[in-house]
C-alpha positions as semicolon CSV with decimal commas, in nm:
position;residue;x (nm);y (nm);z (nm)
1;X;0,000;0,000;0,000
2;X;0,128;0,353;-0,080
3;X;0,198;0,629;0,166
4;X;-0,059;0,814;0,039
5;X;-0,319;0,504;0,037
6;X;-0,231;0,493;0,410
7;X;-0,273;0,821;0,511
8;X;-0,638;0,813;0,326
9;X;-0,708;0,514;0,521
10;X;-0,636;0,682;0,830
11;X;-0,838;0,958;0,797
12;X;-1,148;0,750;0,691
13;X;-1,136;0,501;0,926
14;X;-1,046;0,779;1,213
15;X;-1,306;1,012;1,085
16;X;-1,531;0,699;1,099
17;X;-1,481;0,637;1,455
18;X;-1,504;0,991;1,567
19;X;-1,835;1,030;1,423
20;X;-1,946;0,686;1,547
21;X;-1,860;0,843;1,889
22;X;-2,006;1,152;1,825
23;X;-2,345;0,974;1,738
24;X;-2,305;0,699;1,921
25;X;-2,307;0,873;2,251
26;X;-2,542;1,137;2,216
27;X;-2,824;0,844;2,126
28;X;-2,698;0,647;2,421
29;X;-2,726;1,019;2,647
30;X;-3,096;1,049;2,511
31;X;-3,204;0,718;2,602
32;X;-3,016;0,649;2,931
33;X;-3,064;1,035;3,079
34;X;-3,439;1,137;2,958
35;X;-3,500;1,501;2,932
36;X;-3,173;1,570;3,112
37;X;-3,003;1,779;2,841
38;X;-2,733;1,887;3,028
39;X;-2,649;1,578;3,121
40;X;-2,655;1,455;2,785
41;X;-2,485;1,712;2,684
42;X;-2,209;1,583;2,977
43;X;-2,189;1,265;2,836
44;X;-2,171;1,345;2,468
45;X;-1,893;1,578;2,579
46;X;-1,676;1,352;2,762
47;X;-1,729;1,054;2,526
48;X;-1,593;1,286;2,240
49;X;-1,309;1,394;2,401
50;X;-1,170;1,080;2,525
51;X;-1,267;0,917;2,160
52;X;-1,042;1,207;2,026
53;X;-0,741;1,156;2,259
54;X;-0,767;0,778;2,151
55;X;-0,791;0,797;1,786
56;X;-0,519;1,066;1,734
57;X;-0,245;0,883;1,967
58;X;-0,337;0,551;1,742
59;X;-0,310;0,724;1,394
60;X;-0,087;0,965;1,464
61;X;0,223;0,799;1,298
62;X;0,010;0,740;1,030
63;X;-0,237;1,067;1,017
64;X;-0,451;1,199;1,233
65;X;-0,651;1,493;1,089
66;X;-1,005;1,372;1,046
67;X;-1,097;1,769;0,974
68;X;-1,119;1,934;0,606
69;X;-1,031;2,224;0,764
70;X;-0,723;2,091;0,958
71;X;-0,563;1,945;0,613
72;X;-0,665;2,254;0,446
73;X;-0,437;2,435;0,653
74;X;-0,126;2,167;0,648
75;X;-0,166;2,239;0,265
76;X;-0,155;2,594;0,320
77;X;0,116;2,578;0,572
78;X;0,312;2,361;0,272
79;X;0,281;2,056;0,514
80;X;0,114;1,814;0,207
81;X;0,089;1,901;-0,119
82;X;-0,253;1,925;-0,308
83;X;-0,288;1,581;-0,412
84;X;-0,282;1,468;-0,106
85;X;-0,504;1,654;0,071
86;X;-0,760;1,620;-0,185
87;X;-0,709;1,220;-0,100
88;X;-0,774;1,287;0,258
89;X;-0,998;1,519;0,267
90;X;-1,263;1,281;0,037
91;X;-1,137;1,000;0,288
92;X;-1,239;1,199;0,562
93;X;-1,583;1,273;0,450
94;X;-1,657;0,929;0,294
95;X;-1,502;0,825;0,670
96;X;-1,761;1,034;0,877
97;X;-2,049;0,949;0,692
98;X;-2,008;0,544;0,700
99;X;-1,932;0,642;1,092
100;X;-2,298;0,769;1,120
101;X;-2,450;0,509;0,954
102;X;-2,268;0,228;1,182
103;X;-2,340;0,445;1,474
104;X;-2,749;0,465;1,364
105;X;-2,732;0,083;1,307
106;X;-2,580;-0,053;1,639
107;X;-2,874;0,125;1,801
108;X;-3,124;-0,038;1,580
109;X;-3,185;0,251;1,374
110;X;-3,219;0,273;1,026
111;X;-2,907;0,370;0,832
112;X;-2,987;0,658;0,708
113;X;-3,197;0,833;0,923
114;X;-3,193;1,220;0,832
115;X;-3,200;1,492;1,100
116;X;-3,502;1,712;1,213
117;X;-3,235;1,935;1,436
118;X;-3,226;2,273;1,319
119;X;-2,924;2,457;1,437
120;X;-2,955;2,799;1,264
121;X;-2,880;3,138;1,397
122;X;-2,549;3,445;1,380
123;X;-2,502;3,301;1,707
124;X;-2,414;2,965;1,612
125;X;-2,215;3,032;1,305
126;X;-2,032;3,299;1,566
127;X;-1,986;2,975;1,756
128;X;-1,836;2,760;1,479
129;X;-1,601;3,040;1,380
130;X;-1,462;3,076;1,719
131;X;-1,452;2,676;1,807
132;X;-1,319;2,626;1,463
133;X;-1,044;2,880;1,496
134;X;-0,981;2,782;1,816
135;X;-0,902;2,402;1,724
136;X;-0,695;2,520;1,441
137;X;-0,430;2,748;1,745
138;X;-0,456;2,442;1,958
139;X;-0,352;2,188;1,685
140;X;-0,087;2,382;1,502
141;X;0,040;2,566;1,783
142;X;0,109;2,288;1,936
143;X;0,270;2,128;1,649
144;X;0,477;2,479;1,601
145;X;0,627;2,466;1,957
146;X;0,779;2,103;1,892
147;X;0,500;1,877;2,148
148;X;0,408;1,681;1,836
149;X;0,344;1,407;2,045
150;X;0,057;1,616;2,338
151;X;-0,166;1,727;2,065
152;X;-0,405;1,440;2,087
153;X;-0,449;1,580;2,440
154;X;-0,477;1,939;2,351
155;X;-0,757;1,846;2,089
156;X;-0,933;1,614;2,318
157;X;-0,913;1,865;2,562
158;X;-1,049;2,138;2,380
159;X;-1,306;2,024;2,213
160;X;-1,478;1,885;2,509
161;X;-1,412;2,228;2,656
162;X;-1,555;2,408;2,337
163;X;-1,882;2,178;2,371
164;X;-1,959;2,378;2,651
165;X;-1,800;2,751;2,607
166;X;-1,958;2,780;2,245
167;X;-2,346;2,821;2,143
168;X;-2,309;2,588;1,872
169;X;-2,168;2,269;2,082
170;X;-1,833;2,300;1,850
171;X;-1,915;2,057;1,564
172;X;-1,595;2,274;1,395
173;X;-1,534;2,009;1,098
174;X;-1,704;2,038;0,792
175;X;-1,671;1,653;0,737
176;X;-1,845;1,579;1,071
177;X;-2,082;1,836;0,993
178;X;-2,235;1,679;0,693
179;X;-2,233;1,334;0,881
180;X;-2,451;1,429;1,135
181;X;-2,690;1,494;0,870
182;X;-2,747;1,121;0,868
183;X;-2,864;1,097;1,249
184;X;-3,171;1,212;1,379
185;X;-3,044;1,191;1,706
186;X;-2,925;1,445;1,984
187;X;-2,599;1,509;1,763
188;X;-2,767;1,529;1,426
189;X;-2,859;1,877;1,231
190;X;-3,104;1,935;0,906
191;X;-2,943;1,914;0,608
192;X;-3,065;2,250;0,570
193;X;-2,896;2,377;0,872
194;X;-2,572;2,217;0,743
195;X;-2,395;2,477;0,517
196;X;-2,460;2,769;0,748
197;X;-2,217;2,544;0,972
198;X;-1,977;2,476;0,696
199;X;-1,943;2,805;0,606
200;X;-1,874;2,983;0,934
201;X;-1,601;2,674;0,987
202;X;-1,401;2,788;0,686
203;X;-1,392;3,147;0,750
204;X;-1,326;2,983;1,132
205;X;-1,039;2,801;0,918
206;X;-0,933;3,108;0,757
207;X;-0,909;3,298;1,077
208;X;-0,719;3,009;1,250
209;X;-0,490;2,965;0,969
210;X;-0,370;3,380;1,003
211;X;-0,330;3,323;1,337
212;X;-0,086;3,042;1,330
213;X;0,117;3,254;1,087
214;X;0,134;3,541;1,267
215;X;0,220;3,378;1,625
216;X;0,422;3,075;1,481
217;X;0,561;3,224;1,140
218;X;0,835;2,870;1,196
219;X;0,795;2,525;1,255
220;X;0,638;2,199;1,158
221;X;0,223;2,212;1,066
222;X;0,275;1,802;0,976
223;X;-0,003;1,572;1,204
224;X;0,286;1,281;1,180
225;X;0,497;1,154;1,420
226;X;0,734;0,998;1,195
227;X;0,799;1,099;0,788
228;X;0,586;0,892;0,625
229;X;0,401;1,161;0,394
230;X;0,423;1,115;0,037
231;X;0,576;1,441;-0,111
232;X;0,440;1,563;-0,416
């Protein structure tokens, strides 16, 4: 298998998982804790997290993105060239949407079960620009200072932080976005809710991206432990 056939099967199979967890949980939360939505909320939160810490410490020496907006910005950074993340980035959204149909069948739901969540408002797409920029300084500013090897606890960390701190419960990844779609289920949102999210995560990614070059002009934007990325 190529490097690059590796990577992609990283990022599916991680992306996968991480939206299994996402779903997952929040239809566990909703039937163990009825009409508790903070609690649910709780659970969903922590379940994330730890999913997150997991999955990046496995596939880290492989890749460990699972976020469109995350490779977007190791190709702007000059991390991967374009080819690449173009692999990954399909991987990652063909990934998270196999994820939420698993997740929908292991709690005897159908497959494809399609959201009646609306999530619409400035507020929320406020909230996905600031959770989305704020992943982007945690990931690559960690990477920058040389602690390669602590950002799957930075990102677990944060995003269960940024459930709570932002109006939108930080979905902050397009490819996650559009899989929830696929759930109607505590985590899910209506497709038509959907690109109002995606949008306000890439100007999120745009943001984050000027702010890791302007407080970390230097250093390494690669989500690898060891160099196994296939240069263009």
């Amino acid at each position: 298998m190529s490097p690059l056939a590796r990577r992609a099967l990283a990022e599916f199979v991680g992306t996968g998982f991480l939206v299994a967890a996402v779903i997952g949980s929040g239809i566990a939360a909703t039937r163990l804790s009825p009409g508790q939505s903070g609690l649910q909320l709780l659970e969903n939160s922590l379940i994330t997290g730890g999913a997150l810490i997991a999955l990046i410490l496995a596939l880290q020496p492989v890749s460990a993105a699972f976020n469109p907006v995350v490779t977007a910005v190791e190709r702007a950074l000059g991390s991967i060239g374009t080819r690449e993340a173009g692999a990954l980035i399909l991987a990652q959204f063909g990934g998270g949407i196999a994820g939420a149909m698993v997740a929908n069948l292991m709690f005897d739901l159908a497959a494809i079960n399609l959201s009646a969540h609306h999530r619409s408002g400035a507020n929320l797409w406020l909230g996905e620009v600031v959770a989305t920029s704020g992943l982007l300084l945690v990931v690559f500013g960690t990477l920058r200072s040389g602690r390669t090897e602590r950002v799957a606890f930075a990102v677990g960390g944060y995003i269960l932080a940024a459930y709570w701190f932002t109006s939108s419960t930080s979905f902050a990844n397009p490819a996650v976005t559009v899989s929830r779609v696929f759930s109607d289920s505590f985590a899910g949102i209506a497709p038509a809710s959907a690109p109002g999210f995606v949008v306000a995560q890439l100007l999120g990614g745009v943001l984050g991206y000027g702010l890791v070059r302007g407080l970390y002009p230097s250093g390494s934007g690669q989500l690898v432990l060891d160099d196994t990325t296939e240069r263009p």
